[in-house]
C-alpha positions in Angstrom: 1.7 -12.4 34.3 -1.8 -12.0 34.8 -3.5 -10.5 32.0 -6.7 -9.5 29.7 -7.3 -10.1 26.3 -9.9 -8.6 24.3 -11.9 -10.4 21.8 -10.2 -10.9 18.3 -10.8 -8.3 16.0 -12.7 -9.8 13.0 -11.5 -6.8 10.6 -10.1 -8.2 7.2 -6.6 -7.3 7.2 -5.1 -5.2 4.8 -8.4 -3.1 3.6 -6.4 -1.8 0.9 -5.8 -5.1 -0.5 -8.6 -4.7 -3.6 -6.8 -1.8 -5.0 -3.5 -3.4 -4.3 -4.1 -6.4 -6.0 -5.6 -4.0 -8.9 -2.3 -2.0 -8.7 0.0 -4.9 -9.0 -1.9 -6.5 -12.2 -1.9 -3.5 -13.8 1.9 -3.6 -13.2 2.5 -7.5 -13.8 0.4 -7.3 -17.5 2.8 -4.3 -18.7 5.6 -5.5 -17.4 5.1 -8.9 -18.7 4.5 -7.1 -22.6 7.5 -5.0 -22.1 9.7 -8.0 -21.3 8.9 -9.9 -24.5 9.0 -6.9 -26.3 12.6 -5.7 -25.3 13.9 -9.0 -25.6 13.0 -9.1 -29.1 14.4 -6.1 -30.2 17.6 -6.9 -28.0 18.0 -9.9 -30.1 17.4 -7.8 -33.6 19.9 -4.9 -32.5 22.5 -6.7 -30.5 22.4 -3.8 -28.1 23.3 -4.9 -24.4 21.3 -1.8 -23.3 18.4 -3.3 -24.5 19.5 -6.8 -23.0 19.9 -5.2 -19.9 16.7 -3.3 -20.2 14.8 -6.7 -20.9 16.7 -8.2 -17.7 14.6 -5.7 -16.4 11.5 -6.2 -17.1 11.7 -9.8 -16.6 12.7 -8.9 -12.6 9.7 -6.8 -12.7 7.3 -9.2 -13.9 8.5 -11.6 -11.2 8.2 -9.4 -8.4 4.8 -8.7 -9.6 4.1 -13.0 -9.2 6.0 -12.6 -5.7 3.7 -9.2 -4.7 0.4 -11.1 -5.3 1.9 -14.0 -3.8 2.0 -11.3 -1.0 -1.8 -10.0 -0.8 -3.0 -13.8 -0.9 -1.3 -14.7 1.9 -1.2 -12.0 4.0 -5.3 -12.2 4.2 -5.7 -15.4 5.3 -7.3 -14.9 8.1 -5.4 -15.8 12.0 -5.5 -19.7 12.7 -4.4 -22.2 15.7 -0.8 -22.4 14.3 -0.7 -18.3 13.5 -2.9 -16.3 16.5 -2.1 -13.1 15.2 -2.7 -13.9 11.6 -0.5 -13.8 8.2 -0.1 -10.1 8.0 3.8 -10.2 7.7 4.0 -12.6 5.1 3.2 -9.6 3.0 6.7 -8.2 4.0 8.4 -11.4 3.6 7.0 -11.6 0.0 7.8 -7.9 -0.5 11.6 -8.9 0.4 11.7 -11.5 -1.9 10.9 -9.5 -4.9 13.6 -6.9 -3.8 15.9 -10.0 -3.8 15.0 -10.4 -6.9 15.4 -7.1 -8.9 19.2 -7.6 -7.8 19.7 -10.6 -8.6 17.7 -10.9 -11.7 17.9 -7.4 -12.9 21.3 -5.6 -11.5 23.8 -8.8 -12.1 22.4 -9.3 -15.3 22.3 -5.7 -16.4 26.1 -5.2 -15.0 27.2 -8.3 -16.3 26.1 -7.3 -20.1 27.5 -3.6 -19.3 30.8 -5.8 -18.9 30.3 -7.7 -22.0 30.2 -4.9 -23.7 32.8 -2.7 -22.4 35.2 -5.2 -22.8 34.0 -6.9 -26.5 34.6 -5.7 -29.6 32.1 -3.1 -30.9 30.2 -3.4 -34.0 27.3 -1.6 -35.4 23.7 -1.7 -34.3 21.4 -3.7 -36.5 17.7 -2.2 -37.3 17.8 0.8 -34.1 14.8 1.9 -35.3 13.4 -1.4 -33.2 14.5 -0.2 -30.2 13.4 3.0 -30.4 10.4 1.9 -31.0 9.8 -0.5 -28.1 11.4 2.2 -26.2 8.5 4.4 -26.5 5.5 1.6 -26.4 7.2 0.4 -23.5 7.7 4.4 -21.7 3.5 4.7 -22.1 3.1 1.1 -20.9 5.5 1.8 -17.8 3.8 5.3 -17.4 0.4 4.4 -17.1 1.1 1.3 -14.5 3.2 4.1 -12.8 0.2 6.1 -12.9 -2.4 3.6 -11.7 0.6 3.2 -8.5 1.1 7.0 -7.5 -2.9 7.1 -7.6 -3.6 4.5 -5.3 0.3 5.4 -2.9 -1.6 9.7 -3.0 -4.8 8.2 -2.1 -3.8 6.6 0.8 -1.4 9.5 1.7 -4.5 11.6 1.8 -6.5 9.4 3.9 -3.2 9.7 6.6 -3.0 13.2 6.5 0.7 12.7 5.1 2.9 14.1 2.5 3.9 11.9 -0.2 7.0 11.5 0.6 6.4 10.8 4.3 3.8 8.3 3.0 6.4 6.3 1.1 8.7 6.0 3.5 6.8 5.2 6.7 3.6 3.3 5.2 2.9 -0.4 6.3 2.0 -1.6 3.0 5.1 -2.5 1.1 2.9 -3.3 -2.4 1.6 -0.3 -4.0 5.2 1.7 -2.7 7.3 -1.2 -4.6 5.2 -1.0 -8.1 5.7 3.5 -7.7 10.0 2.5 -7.3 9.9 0.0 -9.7 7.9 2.0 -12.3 9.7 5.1 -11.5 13.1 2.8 -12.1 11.6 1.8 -15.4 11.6 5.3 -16.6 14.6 6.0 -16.0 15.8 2.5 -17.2 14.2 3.7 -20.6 15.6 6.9 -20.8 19.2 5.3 -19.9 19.2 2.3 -22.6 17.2 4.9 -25.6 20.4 7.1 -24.7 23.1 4.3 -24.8 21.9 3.0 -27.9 21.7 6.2 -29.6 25.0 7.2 -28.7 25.9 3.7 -29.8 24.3 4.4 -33.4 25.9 7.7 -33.7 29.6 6.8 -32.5 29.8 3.7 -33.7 31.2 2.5 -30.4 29.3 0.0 -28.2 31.0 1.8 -25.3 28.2 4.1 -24.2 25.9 1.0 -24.9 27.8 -0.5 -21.9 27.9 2.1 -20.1 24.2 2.6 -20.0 23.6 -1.0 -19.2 25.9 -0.4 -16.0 24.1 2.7 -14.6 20.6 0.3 -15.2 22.4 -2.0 -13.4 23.5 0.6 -10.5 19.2 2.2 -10.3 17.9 -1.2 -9.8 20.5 -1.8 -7.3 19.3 1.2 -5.2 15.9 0.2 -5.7 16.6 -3.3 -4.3 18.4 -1.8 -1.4 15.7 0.4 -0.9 13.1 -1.9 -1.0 15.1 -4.4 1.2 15.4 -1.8 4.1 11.7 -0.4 3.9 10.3 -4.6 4.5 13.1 -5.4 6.7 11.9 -2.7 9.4 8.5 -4.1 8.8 9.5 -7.6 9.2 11.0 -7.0 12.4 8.3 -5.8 14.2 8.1 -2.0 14.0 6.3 0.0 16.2 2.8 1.0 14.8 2.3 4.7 13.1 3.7 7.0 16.0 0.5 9.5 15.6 -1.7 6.7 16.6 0.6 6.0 19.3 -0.1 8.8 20.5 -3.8 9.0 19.9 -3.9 5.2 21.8 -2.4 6.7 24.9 -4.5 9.4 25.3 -7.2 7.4 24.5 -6.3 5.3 27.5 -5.2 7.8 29.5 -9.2 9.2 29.2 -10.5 6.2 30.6 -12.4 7.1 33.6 -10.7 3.7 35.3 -7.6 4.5 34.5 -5.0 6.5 36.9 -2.0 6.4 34.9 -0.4 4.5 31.7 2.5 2.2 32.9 3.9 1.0 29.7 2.3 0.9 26.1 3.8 -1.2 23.5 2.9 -1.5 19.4 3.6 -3.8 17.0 2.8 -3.6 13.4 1.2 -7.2 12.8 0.8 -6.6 9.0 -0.7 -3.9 6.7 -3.6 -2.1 9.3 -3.0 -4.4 11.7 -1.5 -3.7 15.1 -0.5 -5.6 18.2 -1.2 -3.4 21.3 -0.1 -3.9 24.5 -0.5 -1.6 27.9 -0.1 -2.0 31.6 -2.0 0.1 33.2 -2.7 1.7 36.7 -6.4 1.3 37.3 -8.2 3.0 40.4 -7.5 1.3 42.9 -11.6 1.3 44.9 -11.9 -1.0 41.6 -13.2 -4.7 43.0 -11.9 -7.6 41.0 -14.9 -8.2 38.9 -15.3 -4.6 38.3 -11.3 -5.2 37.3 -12.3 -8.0 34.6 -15.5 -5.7 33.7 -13.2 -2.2 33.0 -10.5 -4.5 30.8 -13.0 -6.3 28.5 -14.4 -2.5 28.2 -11.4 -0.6 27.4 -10.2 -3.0 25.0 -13.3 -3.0 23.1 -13.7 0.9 23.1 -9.8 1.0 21.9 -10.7 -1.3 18.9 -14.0 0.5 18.4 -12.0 3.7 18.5 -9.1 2.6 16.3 -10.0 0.1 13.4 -6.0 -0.4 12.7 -5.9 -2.1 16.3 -6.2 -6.0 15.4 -5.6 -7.3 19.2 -5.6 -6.0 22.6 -3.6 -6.5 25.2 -4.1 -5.2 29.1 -2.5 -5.7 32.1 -3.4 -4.1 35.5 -0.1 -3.2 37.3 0.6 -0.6 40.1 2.1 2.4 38.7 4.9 2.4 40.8 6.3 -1.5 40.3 9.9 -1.2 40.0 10.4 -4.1 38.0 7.9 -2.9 35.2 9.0 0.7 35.2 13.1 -0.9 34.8 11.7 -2.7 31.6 10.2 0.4 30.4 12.5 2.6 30.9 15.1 0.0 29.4 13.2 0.0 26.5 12.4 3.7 25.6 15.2 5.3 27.7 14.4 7.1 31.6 13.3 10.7 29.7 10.7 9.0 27.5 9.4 5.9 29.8 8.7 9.5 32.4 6.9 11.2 29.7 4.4 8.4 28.8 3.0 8.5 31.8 3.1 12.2 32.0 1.5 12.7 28.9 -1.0 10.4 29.4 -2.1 12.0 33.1 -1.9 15.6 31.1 -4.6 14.7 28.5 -7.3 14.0 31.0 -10.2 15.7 31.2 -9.9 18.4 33.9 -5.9 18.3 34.6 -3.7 20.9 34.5 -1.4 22.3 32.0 2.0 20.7 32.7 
């Protein structure tokens, strides 16, 4: 397959990365004083709520270690043995720490929700301890939840997206895990200061164990959560489907250009995308001219589009059956027609389809 590859894209990957990084210490230093501080009072009190809630914080704190471990790697810049750079290690990373708030936290957590169901109550010793942590550890968890939905709004903003679209379609799995983590937390906080004030006022460890099992049952969803969102990026997703579109019109502008064939996008890492088109150039075009329009377009589309990391372009003739079978095998006969459709409607001077 003869090709054309622009020149590499010397972008930094991940431009968000400072305030990341900034986001998750914020996150690692709380959760790290909440841990030691929870599992002191859950020694004091004998309450498995507070156990549980310590489990927590220690998962926290290592994801934290696993999300930096994220950011470092994922900048290193592209290499011999990785052309198209580190970006996804960030994802891989990002998976790890969702492995390890179920493991560390939820099995933990349900496993002392057990303990306690099924042991002999007794009476909490020194509550006041735990009530007290409680509430040093709800600012500590509010403001590092604070410092996250900052940064996650932000960056929202600079999309032109809703919050909530923002979180679950954004390419950068660090700032989103500290916001569900935090977010968690709370409600970790609120479940354990509940069970153990049942506990005090019943007498019966019960509700202490039954608090510890719906901590156990959040983080679990959190995990899950997290585990889908990096999975999809891991994969290979398609890029942001807005700039998608905004690439093929873009190419479907150029003044060499008589149709768009196939595009393809790959999210490489955290703003950084793979793209790849085949397109129909005019066909008076000499094969230097060819060479000359490629090296042109590519830079223009990374000019154009600082996400774009690497460009691909292939000249192909618009009607090759054996590309137009791959595309339409891909995206589906109704949508491979419409690329090119769309793409010959947004130039200047056509007519309204």
């Amino acid at each position: 397959m003869s090709s054309t590859v622009s020149p590499t894209n010397h972008r930094s990957p991940g431009t968000g990365g400072g305030e990341s990084t900034a986001t998750v210490l914020v996150a690692l230093g709380a959760n790290a004083l909440i841990a030691v501080a929870k599992g002191v009072a859950a020694v004091v009190t004998g309450s498995a709520a507070m156990a549980a809630e310590t489990a927590h914080s220690v998962a926290d704190t290592v994801n934290e270690v696993f999300l930096l471990t994220a950011l470092r790697t994922s900048a290193r810049p592209a290499d011999r043995e990785h052309p198209l750079g580190y970006g996804r290690a960030r994802y891989f990373w990002a998976l790890v720490a969702a492995g390890s708030i179920f493991v560390t936290g939820a099995l933990y957590s349900a496993y002392e929700g057990v303990e306690a169901l099924t042991s002999e109550s007794h009476d909490l010793e020194s509550p006041l301890v735990s009530y007290v942590v409680l509430a040093v550890a709800f600012v500590l968890e509010g403001s590092s939840l604070l410092k996250g939905l900052k940064q996650t709004r932000g960056e929202a903003r600079e999309k032109r997206q809703g919050f909530r679209e923002f979180l679950r379609t954004t390419d950068d799995p660090t700032a989103t895990t500290v916001v569900f983590e935090d977010s968690a937390a709370l409600a970790g906080l609120l479940l354990a200061g509940a069970g153990t004030a049942m506990h005090q006022v019943t007498g019966s460890g019960v509700y202490d164990g039954i608090a510890s099992l719906c901590i156990a049952l959040l983080l679990a969803l959190v995990a899950v959560r997290l585990a889908r969102t990096n999975m999809r990026l891991l994969t290979g997703v398609q890029a942001d489907p807005r700039l998608v579109r905004s690439v093929l019109v873009h190419l479907g502008d150029e003044p060499e250009v008589e149709a768009v064939v196939d595009l393809l996008t790959v999210q490489l890492g955290t703003d950084q995308v793979l793209v790849c088109a085949r397109l129909d150039l005019v066909d008076t075009l000499t094969g230097a001219e060819v060479e000359r329009a490629t090296v042109r377009i590519g830079r223009a589309l990374r000019e154009r589009f600082p996400d774009v990391a690497e460009v691909f372009l292939e000249p192909v003739p618009q009607g090759d059956a054996e590309v137009r079978g791959r595309v339409r095998e891909r995206y589906g006969a109704e949508l491979a027609d419409r690329i090119v459709a769309e793409a010959a409607d947004d130039r200047p001077g056509s007519a309204p389809s």
